[in-house]
N, C-alpha and C positions, 0 to 999 in steps of 0.2 A: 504494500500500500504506500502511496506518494506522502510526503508532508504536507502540511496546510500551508500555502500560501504566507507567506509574510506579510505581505498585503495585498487589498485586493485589486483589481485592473480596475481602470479608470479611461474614460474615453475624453482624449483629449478636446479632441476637434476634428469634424468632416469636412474635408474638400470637396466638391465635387466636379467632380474633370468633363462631362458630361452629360446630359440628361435626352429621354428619350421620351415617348408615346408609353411604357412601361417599367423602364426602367433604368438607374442612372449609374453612373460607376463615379467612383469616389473612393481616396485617400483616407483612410480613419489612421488618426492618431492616437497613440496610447500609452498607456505606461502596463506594463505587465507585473506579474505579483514580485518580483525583485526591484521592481521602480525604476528600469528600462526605457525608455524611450521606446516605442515601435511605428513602427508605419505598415500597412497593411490596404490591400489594394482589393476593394470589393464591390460589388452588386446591392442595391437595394431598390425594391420594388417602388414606382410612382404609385402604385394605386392602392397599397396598404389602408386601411382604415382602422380606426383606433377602436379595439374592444370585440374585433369582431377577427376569425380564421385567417381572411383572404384565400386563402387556398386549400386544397383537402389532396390525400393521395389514399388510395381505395386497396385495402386486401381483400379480393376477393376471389372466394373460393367455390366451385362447383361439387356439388355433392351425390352422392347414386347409390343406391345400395349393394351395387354389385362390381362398383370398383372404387379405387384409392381417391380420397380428393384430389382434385386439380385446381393450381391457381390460374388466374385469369391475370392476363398480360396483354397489352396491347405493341404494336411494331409504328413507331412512326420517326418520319422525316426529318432529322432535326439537322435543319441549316449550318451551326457552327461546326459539327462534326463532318457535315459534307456525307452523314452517313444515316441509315435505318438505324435506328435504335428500338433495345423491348424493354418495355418500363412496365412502372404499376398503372391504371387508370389513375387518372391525376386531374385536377384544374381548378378554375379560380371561382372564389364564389360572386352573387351577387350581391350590391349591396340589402344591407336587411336581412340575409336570406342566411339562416340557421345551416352551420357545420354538416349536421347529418342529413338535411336536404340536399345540400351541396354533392355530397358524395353520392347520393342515388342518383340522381341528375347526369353528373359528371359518369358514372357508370353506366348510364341508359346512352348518353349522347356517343360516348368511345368505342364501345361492346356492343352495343345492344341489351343486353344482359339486365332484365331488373333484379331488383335484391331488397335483401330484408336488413338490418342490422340486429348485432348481435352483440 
């Protein structure tokens, strides 16, 4: 097991280098638990809203009685790889619109697939 921190991290200040239609990249400054200086080069969402998910990622599982579950995965396009990728179902909610709706939604709209939660 690791030791506790000396202190704790601290966010200095955000740069932000560029902003988009979703999302902006930005410099975060910090101090880490030794009181380091850092710089750290990240992504954060435009369209976050305060108190609510933003976004949901779905395990979901097919069930049968006469074979093993199976997960459900989807295959899609994702541009910065230049490649197919298989991910879980995934995506962002609406405003107002409750986590576990989100996730059925986002399951029906990827798969087809409706589902129950569990």
């Amino acid at each position: 097991m690791s030791e506790a921190p000396s202190q704790p991290f601290q966010i200095l200040s955000k740069d932000v280098k560029w902003t988009g239609r979703w999302i902006k990249a930005q410099e975060i400054h910090y101090t880490d638990h030794n009181g380091v200086q850092r710089t750290w080069e990240g992504y954060e969402r435009t369209t976050n809203r305060v108190n609510e998910a933003g976004a949901v990622v779905i395990i979901a599982t097919l069930t049968s009685k006469h074979a093993p579950k199976k997960l459900v995965l989807v295959k899609q396009f994702r541009p910065p790889v230049g490649k197919f990728t298989i991910e879980l179902p995934a995506g962002l909610t609406e405003p107002g619109e409750p986590a576990t709706e989100s996730a059925l939604r986002e399951l029906k709209e990827e798969t087809g697939y409706s589902g129950t939660l569990k």
